[in-house]
N, C-alpha and C positions, 0 to 999 in steps of 0.2 A: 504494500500500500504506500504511494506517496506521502509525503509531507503534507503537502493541502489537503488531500482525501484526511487525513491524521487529524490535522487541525477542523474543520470543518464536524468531523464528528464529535471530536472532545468538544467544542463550545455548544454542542447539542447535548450533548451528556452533563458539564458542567452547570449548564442554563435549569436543566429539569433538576439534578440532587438541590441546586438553592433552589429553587421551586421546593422542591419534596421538604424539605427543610424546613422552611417557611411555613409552609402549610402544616406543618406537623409542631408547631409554635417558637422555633425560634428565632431568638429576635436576632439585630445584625452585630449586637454585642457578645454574643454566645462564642464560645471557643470554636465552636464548626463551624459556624457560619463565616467566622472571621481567616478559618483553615481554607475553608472554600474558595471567599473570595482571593485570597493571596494566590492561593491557586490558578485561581482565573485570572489576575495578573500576569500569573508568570509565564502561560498557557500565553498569552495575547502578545508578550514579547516574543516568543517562539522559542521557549525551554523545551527541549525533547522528551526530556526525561518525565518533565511533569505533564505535558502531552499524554506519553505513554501510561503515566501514573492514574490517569483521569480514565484514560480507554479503558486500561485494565481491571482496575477499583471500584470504580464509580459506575462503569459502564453494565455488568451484569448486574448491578443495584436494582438500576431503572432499567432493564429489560425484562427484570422479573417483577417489579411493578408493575409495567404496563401490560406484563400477562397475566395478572392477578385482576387487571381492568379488565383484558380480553374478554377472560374465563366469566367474569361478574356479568357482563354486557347479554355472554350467550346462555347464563341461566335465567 
């Protein structure tokens, strides 16, 4: 996978765990929220590392989220 395909995914991954976050109450003062953002910082300079840290981490998070939405939607 490229770099942009990389990055392009992680700021979709990124974007939803603050979402899920948020939505699950915390605020922007919280210790994760504030991991997150830095995260997304460093993601937006174009850190590799923390790219890949996002894809790999964060990424089956919110795809077993959203298959827990799937699942809900079709019963």
């Amino acid at each position: 996978m490229n770099n942009n395909t990389k990055l392009e995914i992680a700021v979709e991954i990124i974007a939803a765990q603050i979402a899920m976050c948020a939505k699950n109450g915390y605020t922007l003062k919280s210790r994760e929220m504030q991991t997150l953002i830095k995260e997304r910082n460093e993601m937006y300079k174009g850190n590799k590392m923390v790219i890949d840290k996002i894809i790999k981490l964060y990424g089956p998070k919110i795809k077993s989220e959203y298959e827990k939405i799937t699942i809900e939607r079709k019963l």
